[in-house]
C-alpha positions, 0 to 999 in steps of 0.5 A, a space after each residue: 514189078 512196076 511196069 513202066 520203065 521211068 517209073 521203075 528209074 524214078 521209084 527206085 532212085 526215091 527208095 535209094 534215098 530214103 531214110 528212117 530218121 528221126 527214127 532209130 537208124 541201125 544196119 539192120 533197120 531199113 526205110 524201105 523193104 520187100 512189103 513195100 515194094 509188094 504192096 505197090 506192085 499189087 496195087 499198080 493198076 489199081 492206083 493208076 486208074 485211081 487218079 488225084 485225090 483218091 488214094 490213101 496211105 496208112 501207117 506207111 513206115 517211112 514214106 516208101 508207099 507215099 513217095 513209091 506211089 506219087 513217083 510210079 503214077 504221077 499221083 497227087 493228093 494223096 492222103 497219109 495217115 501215120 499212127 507213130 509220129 517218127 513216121 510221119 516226121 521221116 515221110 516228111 523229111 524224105 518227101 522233101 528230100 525228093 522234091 515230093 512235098 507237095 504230092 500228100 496232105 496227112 490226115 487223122 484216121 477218120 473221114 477227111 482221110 478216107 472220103 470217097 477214096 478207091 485206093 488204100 495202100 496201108 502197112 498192117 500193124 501188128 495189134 488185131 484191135 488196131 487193124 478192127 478200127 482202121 478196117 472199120 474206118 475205111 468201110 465207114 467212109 471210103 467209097 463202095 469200090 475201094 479197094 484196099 490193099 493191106 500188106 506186111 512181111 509174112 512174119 507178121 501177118 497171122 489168119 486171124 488178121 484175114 478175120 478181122 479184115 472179114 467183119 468190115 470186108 465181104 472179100 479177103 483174098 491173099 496174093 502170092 506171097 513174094 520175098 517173105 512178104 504178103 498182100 491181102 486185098 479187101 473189097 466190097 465194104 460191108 453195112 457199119 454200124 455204130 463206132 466200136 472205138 474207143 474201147 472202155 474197161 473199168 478196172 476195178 481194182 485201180 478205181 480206173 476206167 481206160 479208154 482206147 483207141 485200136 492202135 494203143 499198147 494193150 489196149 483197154 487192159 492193164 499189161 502186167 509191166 504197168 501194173 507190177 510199176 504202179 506197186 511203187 508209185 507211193 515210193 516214186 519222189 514224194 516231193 515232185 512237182 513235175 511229173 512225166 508219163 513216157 510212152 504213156 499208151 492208155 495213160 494208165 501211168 499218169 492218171 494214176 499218180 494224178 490222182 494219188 497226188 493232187 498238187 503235181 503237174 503231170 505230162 504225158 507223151 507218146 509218139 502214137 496217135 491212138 496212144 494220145 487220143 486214148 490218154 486224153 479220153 482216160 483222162 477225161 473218164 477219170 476227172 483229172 483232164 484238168 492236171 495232165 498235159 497230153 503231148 504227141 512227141 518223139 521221147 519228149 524231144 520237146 520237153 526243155 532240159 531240167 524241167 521234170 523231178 520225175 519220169 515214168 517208163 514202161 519202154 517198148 522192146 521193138 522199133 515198129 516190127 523189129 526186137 531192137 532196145 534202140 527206142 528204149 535207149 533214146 528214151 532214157 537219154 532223153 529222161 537223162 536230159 530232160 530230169 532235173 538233178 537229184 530227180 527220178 527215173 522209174 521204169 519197168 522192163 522184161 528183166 531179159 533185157 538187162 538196161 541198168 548199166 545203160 540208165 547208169 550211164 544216161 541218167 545216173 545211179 541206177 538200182 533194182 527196187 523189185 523185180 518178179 519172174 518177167 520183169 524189173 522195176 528200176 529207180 535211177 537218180 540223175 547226179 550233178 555230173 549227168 
């Protein structure tokens, strides 16, 4: 444990007020966890000795590592990255909750974030590729002492984290492990070489390079879900105008109604990062940048009510780690919200899943226009009455 008595009082009394918010809030999803808690404990003396404006933070869930650390050890200067934008957003609103506002700047991943930085407190993500380029980052640009502590619970981390870990670290070592939770600490940068990311994989079939960047869904290939819902997009309303891809990853989606249909508007969003730098690059690569608006944002919280004829989703079955439906639902609230009467919602989901009923009651007439061994393909038609 922390091992100064007002630090305990005051980390304690900053977790018991955080929450997850704008995110799914549920009884079974927590702001703050045993990883955490861990990962702050095996780094306590490295980052006491780090001092201001030499630790950063990536992908912390909720703030609990930004606020844990700045309460603990008086930091300040603490620089953020956070891949999901509910994260961001929460961490913003529990730092000003606890008056800890001014103590972090965020940062994108890259060298502002990790110049001459000693101490990283990161959460590992859970996509191989992602933790490759966030690993080469830190090696890229931290300094030569950085010590990086990378944690999670114990049900997520796999050995062949520790090897991806070993391409841009000369030491790897697992710490004990403690409430299902385990720390890997990384060391001794190793020599980098020219940027692996983003990735490029030309799919040929589709006439469609992807670009991607490490902590995008699927990466630079085509996931099965996207490619059995592209099958009907010459069946998707043929008299939009206004199109959205929700969720939009790789941009697969929205590049390829672009470039099917010349005279609509597409907007894409995604509450990742790497998901938007990904889809402006695919869209780049693929010379329809100039018909597609690319939006960080929260299930298109943003977007005005009746302003879309057409929305387009592939929607995650997990909220961060956790199997839970509730990002999939705020998702289709919002298409309900956002769909102009009479327009369409196209998504495709693991069949298991069973989310008719919910678009029914979101969004409007709901019925199954295909379905294979894994997935269904849905069309739902917002009503006058939705």
């Amino acid at each position: 444990m922390i091992q100064h008595t007002v630090g305990v009082v005051e980390v304690e009394d900053v977790f018991s007020r955080l929450r997850r918010y704008p995110d799914v809030e549920a009884v079974n999803l927590y702001a703050v966890d045993a990883a955490d808690r861990l990962l702050l404990d095996e780094a306590a003396e490295s980052l006491a000795a780090a001092g201001d404006d030499r630790v950063a933070v990536i992908d912390d869930g909720y703030g609990a590592l930004t606020l844990g650390a700045a309460a603990a050890h008086e930091l300040r200067g603490l620089r953020v990255h956070q891949d999901l934008l509910t994260g961001e957003l929460a961490l913003a609103n529990n730092a000003r909750q606890v008056g800890l506002a001014d103590r972090y700047s965020a940062h994108e991943l890259g060298e502002r974030l990790l110049a001459d930085v000693r101490v990283v407190l990161w959460r590992l993500p859970r996509a191989l590729s992602g933790i490759a380029e966030t690993a080469d980052a830190i090696a890229r640009y931290a300094a030569p002492e950085v010590r990086v502590y990378a944690g999670g619970r114990d049900k997520y981390l796999t050995p062949a984290m520790n090897e991806v870990l070993a391409e841009s670290f000369g030491s790897v070592q697992a710490s004990r492990g403690r409430q299902k939770s385990r720390v890997l600490l990384a060391t001794d940068p190793k020599p980098v070489g020219e940027q692996r990311f983003p990735l490029r994989n030309q799919l040929d079939d589709l006439g469609l390079e992807v670009v991607a960047h490490g902590a995008a869904f699927s990466g630079s290939r085509l996931d099965i879900g996207t490619r059995f819902l592209l099958d009907y997009l010459k069946r998707m309303k043929p008299d939009a105008r206004d199109a959205i891809d929700l969720g939009c990853g790789t941009g697969i989606l929205a590049v390829a109604l672009a470039a099917a249909r010349p005279g609509i508007r597409v907007t894409a969003t995604d509450q990742s990062a790497a998901a938007v730098a990904s889809t402006r690059a695919t869209a780049a690569a693929n010379a329809v940048a100039d018909r597609i608006t690319v939006l960080r944002d929260d299930a298109m919280s943003t977007a005005p009510d009746n302003s879309a004829d057409l929305v387009l989703c592939n929607p995650p079955f997990h909220v961060g780690a956790a199997v839970h439906t509730g990002s999939a639902i705020k998702m289709f609230s919002e298409a309900g919200r956002v769909l102009r009467p009479g327009g369409e919602l196209w998504t495709v989901y693991n069949t298991h899943l069973n989310y008719r009923g919910v678009m029914e009651r979101l969004v409007g007439k709901t019925e199954v226009m295909g379905r294979n061994r894994k997935f269904t393909v849905t069309r739902s038609v917002r009503g006058l009455h939705t």
